[in-house]
C-alpha positions, 0 to 999 in steps of 0.5 A: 642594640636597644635600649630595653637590652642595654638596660637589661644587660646592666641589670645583670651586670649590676646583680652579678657584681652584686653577687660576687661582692657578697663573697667577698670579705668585709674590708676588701673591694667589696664596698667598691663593688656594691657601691658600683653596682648601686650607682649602675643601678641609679644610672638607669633609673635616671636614664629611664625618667629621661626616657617616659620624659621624652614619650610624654609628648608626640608630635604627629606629622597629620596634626599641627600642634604637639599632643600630650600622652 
C-alpha cells in the first residue's frame, strides 16, 4: 500500500469521525472523537514534513556528491 493511500484513508477516517461526533450530543464522546480525529490529522502532517524532509536531498548513483532539490 502507498503512502498517498495510507494518507488518504486517514483523511477519511479522521472526516468520518468528524462527521459522526457532530451527531452526538455535547458531553458524550463527542470530545474524544474530534480530539482524535484532530490528532489523526496532526499525525499526518507530522508525517508528511518527514516525508518533503527525506525528498529534499538525492543521492544519484552517476555522480559522487549528494544534490540538493
Amino acid at each position: 500500500m502507498s503512502y498517498y493511500t495510507i494518507k488518504n484513508r486517514l483523511i477519511m477516517a479522521a472526516d468520518k469521525m468528524i462527521f459522526a461526533a457532530e451527531k452526538l450530543p455535547e458531553g458524550s464522546k463527542k470530545e474524544a472523537n474530534l480530539n482524535l480525529a484532530d490528532d489523526i490529522l496532526t499525525f499526518i502532517e507530522e508525517v508528511e514534513k518527514l516525508v518533503e524532509d527525506r525528498k529534499s536531498t538525492r543521492l544519484n548513483s552517476s555522480h559522487r556528491c549528494i544534490s540538493y532539490a
